[in-house]
C-alpha positions as CSV (number, residue, x, y, z in Angstrom):
1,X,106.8,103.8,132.2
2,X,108.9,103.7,129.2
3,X,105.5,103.7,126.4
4,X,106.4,105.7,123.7
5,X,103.8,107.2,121.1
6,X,106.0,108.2,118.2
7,X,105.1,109.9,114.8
8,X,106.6,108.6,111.7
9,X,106.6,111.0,108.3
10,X,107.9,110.1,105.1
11,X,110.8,112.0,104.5
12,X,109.6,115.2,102.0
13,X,112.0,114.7,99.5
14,X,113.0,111.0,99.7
15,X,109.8,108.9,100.1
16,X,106.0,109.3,98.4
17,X,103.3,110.4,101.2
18,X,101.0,108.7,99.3
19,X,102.6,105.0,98.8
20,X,103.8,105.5,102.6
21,X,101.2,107.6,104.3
22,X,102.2,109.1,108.0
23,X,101.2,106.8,111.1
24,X,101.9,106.4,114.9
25,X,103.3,103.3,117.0
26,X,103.3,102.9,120.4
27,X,106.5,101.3,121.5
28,X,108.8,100.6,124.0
29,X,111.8,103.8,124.8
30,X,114.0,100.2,125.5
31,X,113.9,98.9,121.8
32,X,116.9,98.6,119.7
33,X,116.9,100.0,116.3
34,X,116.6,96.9,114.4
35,X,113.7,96.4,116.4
36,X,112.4,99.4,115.8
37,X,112.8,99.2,111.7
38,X,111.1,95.7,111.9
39,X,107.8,97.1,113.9
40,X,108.1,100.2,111.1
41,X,108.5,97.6,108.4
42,X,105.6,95.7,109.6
43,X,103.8,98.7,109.7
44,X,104.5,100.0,105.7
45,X,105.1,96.1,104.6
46,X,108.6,96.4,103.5
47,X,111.7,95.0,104.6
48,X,112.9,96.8,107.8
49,X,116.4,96.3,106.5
50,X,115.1,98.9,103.7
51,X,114.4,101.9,106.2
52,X,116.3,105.0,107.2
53,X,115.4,107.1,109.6
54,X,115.9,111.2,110.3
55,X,115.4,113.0,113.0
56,X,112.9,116.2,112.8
57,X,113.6,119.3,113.8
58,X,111.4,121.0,116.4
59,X,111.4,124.3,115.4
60,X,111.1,123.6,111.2
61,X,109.5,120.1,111.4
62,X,112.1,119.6,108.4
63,X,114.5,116.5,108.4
64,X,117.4,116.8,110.6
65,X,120.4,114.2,110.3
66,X,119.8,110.5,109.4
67,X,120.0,108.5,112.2
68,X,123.2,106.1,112.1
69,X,122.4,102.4,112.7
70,X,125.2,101.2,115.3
71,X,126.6,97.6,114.9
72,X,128.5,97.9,117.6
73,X,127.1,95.4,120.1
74,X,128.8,97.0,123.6
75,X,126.8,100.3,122.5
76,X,123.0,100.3,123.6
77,X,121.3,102.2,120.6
78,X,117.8,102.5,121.7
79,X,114.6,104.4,120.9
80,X,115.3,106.9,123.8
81,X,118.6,107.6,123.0
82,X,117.7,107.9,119.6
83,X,114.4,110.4,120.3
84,X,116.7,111.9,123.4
85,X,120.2,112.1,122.6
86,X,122.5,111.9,125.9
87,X,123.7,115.5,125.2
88,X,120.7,116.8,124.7
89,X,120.0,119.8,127.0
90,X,117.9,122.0,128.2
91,X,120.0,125.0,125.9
92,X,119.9,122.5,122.1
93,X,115.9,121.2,122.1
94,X,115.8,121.4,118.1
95,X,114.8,118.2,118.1
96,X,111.6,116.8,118.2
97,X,111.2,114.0,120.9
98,X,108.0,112.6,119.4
99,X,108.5,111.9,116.1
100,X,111.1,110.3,113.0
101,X,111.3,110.8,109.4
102,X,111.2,107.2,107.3
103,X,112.8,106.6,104.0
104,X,112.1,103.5,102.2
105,X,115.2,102.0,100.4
106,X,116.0,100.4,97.0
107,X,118.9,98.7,98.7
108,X,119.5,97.4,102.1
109,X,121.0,100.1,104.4
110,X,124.4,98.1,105.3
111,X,124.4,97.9,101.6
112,X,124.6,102.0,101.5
113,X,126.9,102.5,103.4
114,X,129.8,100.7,101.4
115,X,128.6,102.5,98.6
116,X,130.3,105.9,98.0
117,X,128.4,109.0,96.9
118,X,130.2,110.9,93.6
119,X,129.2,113.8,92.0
120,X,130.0,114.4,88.6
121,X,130.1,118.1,86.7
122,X,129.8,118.0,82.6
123,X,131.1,120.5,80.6
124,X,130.1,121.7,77.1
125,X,130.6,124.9,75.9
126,X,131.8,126.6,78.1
127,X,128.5,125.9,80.4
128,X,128.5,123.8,83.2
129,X,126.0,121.0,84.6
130,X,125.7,119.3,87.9
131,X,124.4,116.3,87.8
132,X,122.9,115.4,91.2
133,X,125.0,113.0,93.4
134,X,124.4,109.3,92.9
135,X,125.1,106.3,94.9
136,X,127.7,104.2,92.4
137,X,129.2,100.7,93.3
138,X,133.0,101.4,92.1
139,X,132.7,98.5,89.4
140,X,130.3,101.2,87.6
141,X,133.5,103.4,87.3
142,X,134.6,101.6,84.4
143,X,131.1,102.4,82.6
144,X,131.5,106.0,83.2
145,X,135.0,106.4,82.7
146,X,133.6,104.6,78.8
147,X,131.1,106.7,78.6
148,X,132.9,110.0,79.5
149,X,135.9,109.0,77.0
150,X,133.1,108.7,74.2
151,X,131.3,112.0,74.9
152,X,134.7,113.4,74.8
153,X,135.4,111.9,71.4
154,X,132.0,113.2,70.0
155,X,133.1,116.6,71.1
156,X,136.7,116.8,69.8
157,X,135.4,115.2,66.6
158,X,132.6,118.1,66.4
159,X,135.2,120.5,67.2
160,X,138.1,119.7,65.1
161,X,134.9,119.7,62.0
162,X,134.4,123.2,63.5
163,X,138.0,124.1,62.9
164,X,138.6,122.7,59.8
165,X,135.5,124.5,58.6
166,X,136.3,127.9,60.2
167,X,140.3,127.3,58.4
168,X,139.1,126.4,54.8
């Protein structure tokens, strides 16, 4: 009654398709979702502390939302409220009920979420250059904050040589 056959894709943009090709488990709608990441981890032979979920979207098939692993014990988090969301209706099915995106983790996922996401814009000339976010422990801050005071130094030191040059 509550056998499950779900789909599990490697995120597109996240994880390799060939290290962690797609599969399908059977499993119970009743399982929690540390259940559920060990029968995954079993499955890709990785740590099932190391796996993040997303939800797919039905009409797409791209990634929706990662799924958010509850801690709190009072609040049943299974596979079926996962899949099904309680307020899912009959007017909002974008979501597939069948199927999960998998990412595989450097890091454990409690891990990532004390981590804070920062994303940091160079400048030079005038031109400006996103660099992509990254996940960076704060004790890092000190080694950019370094390293952006040094860049800054090359640059005032090319453009005062600049000046003087341009003066004389």
């Amino acid at each position: 009654m509550h056998k499950r056959v779900v789909r599990f894709f490697p995120h597109p943009q996240k994880c390799d398709e060939k290290t962690y090709p797609r599969f399908e488990l059977a499993l119970d709608g009743r399982i929690s979702y540390d259940r559920l990441s060990e029968k995954v981890g079993e499955k890709l032979g990785v740590e099932p502390t190391h796996i993040r979920f997303y939800t797919v979207n039905a009409a797409s098939g791209n990634p929706r939302t990662a799924v958010k692993r509850n801690n709190n014990p009072n609040q049943n988090q299974t596979l079926q409220s996962i899949l099904i969301p309680p307020q899912y209706g009959g007017l909002s099915m974008t979501q597939r009920n069948d199927a999960l995106f998998f990412e595989v983790l450097e890091m454990s996922l409690a891990e990532l979420d004390f981590r804070k996401s920062i994303r940091v814009t160079l400048l030079s000339d005038g031109i400006a250059k996103e660099v992509s976010p990254e996940f960076i422990c704060w004790n890092w801050c000190f080694q950019i904050a370094a390293m952006l005071i040094q860049m800054l130094r090359s640059n005032m030191m090319s453009w005062c040589t600049k000046l003087e040059t341009s003066v004389t």
